[in-house]
Every structure is written in C-alpha cells, then in structure tokens.
DSSP file (Angstrom, degrees, kcal/mol; ACC not computed):
  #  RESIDUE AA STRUCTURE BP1 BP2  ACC     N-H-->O    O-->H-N    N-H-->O    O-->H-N    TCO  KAPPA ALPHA  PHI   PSI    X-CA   Y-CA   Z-CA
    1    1 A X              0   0    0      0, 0.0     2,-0.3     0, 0.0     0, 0.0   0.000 360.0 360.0 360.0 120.8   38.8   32.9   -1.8
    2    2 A X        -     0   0    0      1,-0.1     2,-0.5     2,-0.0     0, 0.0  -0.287 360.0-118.8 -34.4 103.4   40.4   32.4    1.5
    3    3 A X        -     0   0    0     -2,-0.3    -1,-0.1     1,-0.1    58,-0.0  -0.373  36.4-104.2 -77.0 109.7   41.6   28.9    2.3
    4    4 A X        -     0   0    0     -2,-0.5    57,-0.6    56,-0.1     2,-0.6   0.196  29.1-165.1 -29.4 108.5   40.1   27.2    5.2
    5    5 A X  E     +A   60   0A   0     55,-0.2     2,-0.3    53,-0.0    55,-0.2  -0.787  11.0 172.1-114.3 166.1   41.4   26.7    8.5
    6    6 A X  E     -A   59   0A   0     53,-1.8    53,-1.8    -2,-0.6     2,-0.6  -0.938  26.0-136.0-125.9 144.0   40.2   24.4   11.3
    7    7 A X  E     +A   58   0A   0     -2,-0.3    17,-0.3    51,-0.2     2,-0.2  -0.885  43.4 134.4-115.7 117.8   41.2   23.0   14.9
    8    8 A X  E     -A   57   0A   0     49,-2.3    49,-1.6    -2,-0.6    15,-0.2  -0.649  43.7 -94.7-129.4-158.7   40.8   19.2   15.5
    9    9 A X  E     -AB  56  22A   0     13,-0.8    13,-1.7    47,-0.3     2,-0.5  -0.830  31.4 -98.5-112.3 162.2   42.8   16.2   17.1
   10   10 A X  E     + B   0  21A   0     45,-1.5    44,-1.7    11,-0.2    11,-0.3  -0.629  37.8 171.0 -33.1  72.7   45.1   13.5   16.2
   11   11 A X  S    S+     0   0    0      9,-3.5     2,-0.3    -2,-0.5    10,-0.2   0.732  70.9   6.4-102.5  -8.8   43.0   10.6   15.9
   12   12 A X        -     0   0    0      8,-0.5     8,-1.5    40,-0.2    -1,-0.2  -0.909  52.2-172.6-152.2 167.7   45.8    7.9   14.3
   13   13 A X        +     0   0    0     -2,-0.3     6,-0.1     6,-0.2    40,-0.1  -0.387  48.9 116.1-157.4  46.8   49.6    8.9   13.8
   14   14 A X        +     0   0    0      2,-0.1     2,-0.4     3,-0.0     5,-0.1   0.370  53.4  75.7-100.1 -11.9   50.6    5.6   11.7
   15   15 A X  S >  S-     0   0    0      3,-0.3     3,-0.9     1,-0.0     2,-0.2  -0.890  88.8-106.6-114.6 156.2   51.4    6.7    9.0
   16   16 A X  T 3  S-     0   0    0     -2,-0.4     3,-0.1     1,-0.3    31,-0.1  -0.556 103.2  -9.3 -86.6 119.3   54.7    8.6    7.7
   17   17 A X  T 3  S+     0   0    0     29,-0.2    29,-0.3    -2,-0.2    -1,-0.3   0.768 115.5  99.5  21.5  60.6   53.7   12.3    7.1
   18   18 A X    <   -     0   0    0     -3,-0.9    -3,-0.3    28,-0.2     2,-0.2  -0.777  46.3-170.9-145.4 156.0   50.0   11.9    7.5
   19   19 A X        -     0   0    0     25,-0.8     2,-0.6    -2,-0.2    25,-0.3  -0.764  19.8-141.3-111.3 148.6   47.7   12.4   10.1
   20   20 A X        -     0   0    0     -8,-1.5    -9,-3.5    -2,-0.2    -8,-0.5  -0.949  27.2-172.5-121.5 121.2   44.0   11.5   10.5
   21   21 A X  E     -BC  10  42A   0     21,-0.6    21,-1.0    -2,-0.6   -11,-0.2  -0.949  11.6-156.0-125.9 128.0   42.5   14.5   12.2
   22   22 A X  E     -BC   9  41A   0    -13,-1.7   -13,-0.8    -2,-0.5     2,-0.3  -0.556  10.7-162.2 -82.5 163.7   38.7   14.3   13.4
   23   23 A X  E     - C   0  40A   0     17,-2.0    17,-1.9   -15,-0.2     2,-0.2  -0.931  18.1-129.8-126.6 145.5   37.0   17.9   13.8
   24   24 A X  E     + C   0  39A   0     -2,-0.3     2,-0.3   -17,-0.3    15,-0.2  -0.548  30.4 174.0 -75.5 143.4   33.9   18.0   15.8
   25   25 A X  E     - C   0  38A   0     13,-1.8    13,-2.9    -2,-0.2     2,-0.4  -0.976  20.5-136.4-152.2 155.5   30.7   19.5   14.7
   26   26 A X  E     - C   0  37A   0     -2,-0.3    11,-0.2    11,-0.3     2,-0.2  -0.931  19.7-174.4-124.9 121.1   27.2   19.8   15.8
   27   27 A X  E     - C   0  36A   0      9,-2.7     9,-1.4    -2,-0.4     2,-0.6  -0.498  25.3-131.2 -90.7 149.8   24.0   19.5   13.9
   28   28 A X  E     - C   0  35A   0     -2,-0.2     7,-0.3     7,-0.2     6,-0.2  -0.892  36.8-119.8 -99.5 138.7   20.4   19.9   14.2
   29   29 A X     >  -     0   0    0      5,-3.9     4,-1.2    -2,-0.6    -1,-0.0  -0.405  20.7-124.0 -76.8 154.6   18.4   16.9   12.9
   30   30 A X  T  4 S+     0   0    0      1,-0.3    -1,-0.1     2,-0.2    -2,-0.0   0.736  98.6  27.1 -81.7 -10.1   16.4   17.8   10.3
   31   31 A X  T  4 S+     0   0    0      3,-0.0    -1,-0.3     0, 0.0    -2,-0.0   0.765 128.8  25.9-102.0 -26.4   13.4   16.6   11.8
   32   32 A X  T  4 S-     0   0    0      2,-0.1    -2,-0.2     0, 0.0     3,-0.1   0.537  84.4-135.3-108.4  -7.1   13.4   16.6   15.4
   33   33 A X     <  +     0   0    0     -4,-1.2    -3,-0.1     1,-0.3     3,-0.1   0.087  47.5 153.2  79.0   6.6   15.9   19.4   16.0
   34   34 A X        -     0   0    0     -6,-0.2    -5,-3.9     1,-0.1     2,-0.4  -0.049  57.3-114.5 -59.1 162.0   17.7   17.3   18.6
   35   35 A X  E     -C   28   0A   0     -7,-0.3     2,-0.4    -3,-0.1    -7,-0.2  -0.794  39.1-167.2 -90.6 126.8   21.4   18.8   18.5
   36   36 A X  E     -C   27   0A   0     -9,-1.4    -9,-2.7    -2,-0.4     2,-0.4  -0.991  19.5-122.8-142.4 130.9   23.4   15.5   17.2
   37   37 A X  E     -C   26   0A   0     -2,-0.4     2,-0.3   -11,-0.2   -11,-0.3  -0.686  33.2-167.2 -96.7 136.5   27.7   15.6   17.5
   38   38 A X  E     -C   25   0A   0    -13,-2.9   -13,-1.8    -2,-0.4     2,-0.4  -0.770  10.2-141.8-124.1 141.6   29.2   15.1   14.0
   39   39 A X  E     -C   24   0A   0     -2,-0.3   -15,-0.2   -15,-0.2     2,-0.2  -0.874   0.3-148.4-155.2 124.6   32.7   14.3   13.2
   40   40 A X  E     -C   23   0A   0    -17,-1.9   -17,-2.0    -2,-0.4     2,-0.4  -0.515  13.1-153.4 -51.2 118.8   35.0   15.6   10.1
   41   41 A X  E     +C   22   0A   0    -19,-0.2     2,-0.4    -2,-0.2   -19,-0.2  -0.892  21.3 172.9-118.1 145.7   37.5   13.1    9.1
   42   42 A X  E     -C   21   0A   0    -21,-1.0   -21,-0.6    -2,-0.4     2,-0.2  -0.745  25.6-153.0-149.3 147.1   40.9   15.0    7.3
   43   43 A X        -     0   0    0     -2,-0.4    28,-0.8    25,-0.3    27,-0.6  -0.899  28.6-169.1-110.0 107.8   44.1   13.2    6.3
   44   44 A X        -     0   0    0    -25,-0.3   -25,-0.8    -2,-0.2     2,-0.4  -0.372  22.2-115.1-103.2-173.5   46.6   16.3    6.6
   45   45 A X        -     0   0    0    -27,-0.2   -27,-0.2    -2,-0.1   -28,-0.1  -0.789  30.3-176.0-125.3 142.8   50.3   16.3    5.4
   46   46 A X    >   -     0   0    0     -2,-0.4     3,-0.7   -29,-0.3     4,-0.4  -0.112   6.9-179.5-157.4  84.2   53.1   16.6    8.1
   47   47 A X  T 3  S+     0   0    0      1,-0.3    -1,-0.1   -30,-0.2   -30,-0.0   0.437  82.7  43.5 -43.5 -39.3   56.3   16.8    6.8
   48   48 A X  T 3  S-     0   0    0    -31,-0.0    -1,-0.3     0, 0.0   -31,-0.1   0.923  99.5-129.1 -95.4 -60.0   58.2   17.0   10.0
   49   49 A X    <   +     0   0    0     -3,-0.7    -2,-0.1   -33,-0.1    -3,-0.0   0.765  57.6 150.4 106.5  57.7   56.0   14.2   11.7
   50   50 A X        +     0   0    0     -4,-0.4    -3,-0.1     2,-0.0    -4,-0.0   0.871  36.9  87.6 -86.9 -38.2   55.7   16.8   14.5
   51   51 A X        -     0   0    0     -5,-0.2     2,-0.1     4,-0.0    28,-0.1  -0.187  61.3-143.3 -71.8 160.1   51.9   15.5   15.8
   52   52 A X        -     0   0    0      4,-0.1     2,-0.6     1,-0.0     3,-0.4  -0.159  36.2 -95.4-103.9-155.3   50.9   13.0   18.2
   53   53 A X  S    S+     0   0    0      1,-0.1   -42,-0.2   -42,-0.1    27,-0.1  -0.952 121.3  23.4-130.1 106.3   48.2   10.6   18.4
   54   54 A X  S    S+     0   0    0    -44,-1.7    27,-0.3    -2,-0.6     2,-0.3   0.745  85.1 134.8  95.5  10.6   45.9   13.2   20.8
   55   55 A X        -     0   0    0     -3,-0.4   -45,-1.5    25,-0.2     2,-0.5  -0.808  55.5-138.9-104.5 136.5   47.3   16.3   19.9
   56   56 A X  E     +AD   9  78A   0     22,-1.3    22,-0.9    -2,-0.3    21,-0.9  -0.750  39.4 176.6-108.4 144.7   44.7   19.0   19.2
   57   57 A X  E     -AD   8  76A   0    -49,-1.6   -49,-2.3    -2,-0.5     2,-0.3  -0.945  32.5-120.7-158.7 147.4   46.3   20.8   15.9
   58   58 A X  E     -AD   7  75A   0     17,-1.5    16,-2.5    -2,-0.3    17,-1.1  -0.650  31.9-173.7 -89.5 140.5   45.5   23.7   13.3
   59   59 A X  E     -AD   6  73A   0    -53,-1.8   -53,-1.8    -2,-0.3     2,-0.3  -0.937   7.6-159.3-133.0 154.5   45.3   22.5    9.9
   60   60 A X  E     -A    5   0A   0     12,-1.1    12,-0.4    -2,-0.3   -55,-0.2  -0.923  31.8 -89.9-138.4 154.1   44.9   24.7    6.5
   61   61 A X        +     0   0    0    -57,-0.6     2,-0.3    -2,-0.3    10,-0.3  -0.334  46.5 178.4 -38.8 137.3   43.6   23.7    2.8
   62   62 A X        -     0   0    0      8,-1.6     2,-0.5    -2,-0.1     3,-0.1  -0.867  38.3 -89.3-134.9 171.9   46.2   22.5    0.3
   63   63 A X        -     0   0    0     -2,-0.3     8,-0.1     1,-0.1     6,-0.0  -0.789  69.3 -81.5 -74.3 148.9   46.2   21.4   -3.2
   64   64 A X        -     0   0    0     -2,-0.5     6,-0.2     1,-0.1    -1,-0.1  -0.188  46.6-175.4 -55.5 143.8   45.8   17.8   -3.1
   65   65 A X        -     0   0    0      4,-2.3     2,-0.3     6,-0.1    -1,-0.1   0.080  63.7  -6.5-121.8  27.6   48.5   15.8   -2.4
   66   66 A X  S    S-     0   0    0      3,-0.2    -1,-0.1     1,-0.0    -2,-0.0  -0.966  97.9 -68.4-177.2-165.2   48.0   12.5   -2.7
   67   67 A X  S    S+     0   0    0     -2,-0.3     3,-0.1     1,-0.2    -3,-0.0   0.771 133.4  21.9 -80.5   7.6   44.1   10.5   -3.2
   68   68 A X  S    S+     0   0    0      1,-0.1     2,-0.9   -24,-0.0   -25,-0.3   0.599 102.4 102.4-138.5  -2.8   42.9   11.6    0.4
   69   69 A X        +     0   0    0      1,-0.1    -4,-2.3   -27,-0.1    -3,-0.2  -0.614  19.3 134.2 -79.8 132.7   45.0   14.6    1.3
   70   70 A X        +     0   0    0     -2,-0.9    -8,-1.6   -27,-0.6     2,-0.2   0.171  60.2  63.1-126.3   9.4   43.8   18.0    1.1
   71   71 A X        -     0   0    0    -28,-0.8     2,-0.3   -10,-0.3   -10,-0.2  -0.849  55.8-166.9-137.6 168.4   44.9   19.6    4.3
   72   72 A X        -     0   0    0    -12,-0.4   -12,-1.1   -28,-0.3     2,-0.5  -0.641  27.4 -94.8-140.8 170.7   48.4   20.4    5.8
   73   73 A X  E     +D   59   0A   0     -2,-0.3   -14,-0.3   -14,-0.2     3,-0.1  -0.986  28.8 173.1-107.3 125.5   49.6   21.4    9.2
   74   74 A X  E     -     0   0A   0    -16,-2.5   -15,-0.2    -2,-0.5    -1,-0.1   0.568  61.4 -24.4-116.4 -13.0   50.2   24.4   10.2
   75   75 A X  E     -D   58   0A   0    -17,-1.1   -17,-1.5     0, 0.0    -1,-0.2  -0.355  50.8-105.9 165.5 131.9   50.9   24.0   14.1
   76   76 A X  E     +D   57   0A   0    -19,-0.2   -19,-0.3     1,-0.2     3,-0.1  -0.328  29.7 179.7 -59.1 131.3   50.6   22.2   16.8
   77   77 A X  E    S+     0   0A   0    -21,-0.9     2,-0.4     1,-0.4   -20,-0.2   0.870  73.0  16.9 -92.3 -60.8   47.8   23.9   19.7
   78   78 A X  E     -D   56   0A   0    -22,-0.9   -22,-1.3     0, 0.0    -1,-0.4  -0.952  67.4-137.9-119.8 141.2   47.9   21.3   22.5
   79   79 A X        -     0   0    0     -2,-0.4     2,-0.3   -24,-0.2   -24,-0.1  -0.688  45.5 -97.2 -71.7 140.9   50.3   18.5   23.3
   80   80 A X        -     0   0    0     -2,-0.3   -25,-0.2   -27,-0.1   -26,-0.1  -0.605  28.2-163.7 -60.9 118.8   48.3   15.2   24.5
   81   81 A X        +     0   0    0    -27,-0.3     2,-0.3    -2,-0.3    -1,-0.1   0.007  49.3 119.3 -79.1  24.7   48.0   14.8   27.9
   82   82 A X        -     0   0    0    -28,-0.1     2,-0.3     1,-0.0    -2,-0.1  -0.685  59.4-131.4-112.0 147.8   47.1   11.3   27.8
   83   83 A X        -     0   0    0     -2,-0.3     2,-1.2     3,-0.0     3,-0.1  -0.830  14.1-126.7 -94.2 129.2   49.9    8.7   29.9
   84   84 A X     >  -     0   0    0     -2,-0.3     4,-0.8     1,-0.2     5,-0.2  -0.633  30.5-177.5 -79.7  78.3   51.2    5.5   28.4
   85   85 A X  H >> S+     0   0    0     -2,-1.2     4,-1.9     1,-0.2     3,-0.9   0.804  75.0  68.6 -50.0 -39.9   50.1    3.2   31.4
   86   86 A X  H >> S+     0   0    0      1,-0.3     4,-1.3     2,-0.2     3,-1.0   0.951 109.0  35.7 -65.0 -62.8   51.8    0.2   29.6
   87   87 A X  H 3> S+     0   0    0      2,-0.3     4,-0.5     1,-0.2    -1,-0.3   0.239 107.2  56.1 -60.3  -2.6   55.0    1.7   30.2
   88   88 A X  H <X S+     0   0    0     -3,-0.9     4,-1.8    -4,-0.8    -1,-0.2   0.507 110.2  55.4 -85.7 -26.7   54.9    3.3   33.4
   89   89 A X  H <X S+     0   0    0     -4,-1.9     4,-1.3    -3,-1.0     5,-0.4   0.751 108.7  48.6 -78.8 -29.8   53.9   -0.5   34.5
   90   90 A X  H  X S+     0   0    0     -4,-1.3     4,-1.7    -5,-0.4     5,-0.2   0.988 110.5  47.5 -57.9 -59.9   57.0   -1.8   33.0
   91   91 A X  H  X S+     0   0    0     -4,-0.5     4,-2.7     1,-0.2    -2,-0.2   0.959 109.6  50.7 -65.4 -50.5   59.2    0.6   34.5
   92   92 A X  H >X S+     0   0    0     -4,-1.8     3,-1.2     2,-0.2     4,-0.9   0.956 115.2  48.8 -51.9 -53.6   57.8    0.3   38.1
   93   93 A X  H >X S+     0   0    0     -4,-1.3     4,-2.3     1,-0.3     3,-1.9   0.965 110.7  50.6 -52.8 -88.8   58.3   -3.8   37.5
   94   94 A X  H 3X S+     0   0    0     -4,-1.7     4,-1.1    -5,-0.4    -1,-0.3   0.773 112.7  45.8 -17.4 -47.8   61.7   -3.1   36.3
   95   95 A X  H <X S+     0   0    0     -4,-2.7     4,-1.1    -3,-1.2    -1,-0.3   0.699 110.6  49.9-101.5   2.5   62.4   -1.1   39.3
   96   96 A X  H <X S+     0   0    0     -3,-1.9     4,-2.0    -4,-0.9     5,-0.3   0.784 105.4  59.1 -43.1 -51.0   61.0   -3.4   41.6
   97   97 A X  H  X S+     0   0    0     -4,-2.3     4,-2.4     2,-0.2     3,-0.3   0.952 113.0  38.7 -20.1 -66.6   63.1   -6.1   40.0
   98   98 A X  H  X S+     0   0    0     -4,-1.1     4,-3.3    -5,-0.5     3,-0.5   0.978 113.5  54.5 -73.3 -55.6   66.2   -4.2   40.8
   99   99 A X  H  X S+     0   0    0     -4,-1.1     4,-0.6     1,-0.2    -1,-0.3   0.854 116.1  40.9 -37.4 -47.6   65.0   -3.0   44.3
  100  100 A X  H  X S+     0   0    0     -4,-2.0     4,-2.3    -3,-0.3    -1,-0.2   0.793 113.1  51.9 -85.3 -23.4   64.4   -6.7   45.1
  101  101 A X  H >X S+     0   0    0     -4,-2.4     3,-1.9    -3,-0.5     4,-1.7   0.964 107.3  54.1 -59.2 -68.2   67.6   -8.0   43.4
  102  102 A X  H 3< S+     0   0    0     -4,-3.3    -1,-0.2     1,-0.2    -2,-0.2   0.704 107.2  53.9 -55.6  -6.0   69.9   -5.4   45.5
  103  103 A X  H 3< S+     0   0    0     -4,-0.6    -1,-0.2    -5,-0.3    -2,-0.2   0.855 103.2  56.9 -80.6 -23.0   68.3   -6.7   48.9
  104  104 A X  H <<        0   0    0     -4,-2.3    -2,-0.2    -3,-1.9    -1,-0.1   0.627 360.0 360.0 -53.7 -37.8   69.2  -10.0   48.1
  105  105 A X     <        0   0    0     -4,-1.7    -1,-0.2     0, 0.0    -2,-0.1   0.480 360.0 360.0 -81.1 360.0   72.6   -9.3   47.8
C-alpha cells in the first residue's frame, strides 16, 4: 500500500525537528449538508529544521517516530510571505535614532 502524501502549512515551528502542520479539509454535515472547513493536525519530523512558521510544505507517512510523529518532510512548496512588523519597527527606530543623532552633530 502506497504511503500517503499531503500539502498543509506550518502552524508552530518551536520545537527542534518537529513541525505542527494543519491540512485543511472540507466536510458535509451529516445532517444539514452545510459544507463545514475541517483541519488535520500532523506533527512531522524535520531533520534539517528547513520549515517556517507559514510555510505551506509536502509531508509523507513514516513509521512512528516518537508518541505523536507519523509524518516526515519531504519539501518545502511555498516560503511564508508573512512580514515580521516587530522588527521592521525596530529597525526604522534605529534608523531614525542615527538619522537624528548625525544632525545633531
């Protein structure tokens, strides 16, 4: 039997080679049929510590490796596009700072 793959995202990156990767799914409820969004929770193995927190990645079956991993990584799909605003506001401060220092002088 073929070993499952999947594509989901990055949803915590805290731990040392692990991941928590959601996948999204949609269901029909069994009684009203509305269409209802679902989410697949994985812990996958990544030795290299290549993903990011928002990084859309393929993952494959494994033997278990530890009590909650059962998946691996097999490559990253998308880099996260998302901007660390706390640190782009630091650096503008920071170069205001300097900007204001060297007029002074």
């Amino acid at each position: 039997m073929p070993k499952k793959q999947v594509i989901g995202v990055v949803t915590s990156d805290k731990m040392n080679k692990c991941r928590r990767v959601e996948i999204p799914r949609m269901v029909s409820h069994p009684k009203y049929g509305k269409i209802i969004h679902r989410k697949t929770v994985c812990h996958v193995h990544d030795e290299t510590n290549d993903s990011k927190h928002g990084d859309t990645v393929e993952i494959i079956e494994c033997p278990p490796k530890s009590k909650l991993k059962r998946w691996e990584l097999v490559r990253v799909v998308q880099r996260s596009q998302q901007v660390d605003l706390a640190a782009m506001r630091a650096a503008a401060k920071l170069e205001q700072e300097a900007a204001a220092a060297t007029a002074a002088k």
